[in-house]
N, C-alpha and C positions, 0 to 999 in steps of 0.2 A: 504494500500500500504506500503508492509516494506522495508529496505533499503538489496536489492538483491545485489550478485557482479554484475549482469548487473547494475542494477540502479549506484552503489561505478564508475562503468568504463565508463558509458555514457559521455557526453562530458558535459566537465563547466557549470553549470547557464547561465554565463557570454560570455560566446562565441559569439552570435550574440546580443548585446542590439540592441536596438532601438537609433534613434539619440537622440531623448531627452526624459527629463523626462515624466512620469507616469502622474504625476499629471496635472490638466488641466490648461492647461493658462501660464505652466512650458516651456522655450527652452534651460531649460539649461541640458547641457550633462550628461547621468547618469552618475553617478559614483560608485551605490552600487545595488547587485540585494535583495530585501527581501525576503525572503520565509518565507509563513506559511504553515503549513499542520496541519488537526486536522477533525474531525469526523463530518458529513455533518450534521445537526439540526435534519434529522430524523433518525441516526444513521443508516443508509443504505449504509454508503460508505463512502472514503475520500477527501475530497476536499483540493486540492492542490494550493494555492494564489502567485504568483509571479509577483513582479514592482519592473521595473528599475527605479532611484530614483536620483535624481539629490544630494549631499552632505547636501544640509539646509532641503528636506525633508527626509531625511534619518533620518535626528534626531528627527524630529516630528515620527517618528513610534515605537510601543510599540505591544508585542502581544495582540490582540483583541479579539480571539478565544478562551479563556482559559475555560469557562466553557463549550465546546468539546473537548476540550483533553484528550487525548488516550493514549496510551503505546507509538504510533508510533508520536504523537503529534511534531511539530517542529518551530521551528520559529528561524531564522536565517537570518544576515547580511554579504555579500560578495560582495570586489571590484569585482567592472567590473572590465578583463583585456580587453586592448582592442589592435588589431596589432599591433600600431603604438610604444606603451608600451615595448616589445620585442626589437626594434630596438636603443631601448640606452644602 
């Protein structure tokens, strides 16, 4: 999966989180979305990984996927925006 103008023009990560965090037993509000993307273990395809992440797990995260990575390989962190955000 490469980065097409449709994919550059789709709409935010960030546009709908979830109320709370990813992680289990987490309620706190995400605040960051991670993406990984990188080459599925039988090289057949990509798999694309996305969690909204409350701030203290944000920083526990590190790419994990690296021995599949690819050309198109990625791993990236971005605030949630969220409506409310807008309005100040």
């Amino acid at each position: 999966m490469g980065d097409t103008d449709a994919d550059r023009e789709r709409e935010p990560e960030s546009a709908n989180p979830p109320g709370s965090c990813h992680r289990r037993g987490c309620d706190n509000p995400p605040e960051f979305v991670v993406l990984e993307r990188y080459q599925e273990e039988t090289g057949h395809g990509t798999v694309e990984a996305r969690a909204f992440l409350c701030r203290a797990h944000t920083a526990e995260e590190s790419p994990a996927n690296l021995d599949a990575a690819a050309g198109d390989y990625v791993f990236r962190v971005e605030p949630v925006s969220r409506p409310d955000d807008d309005a100040a």
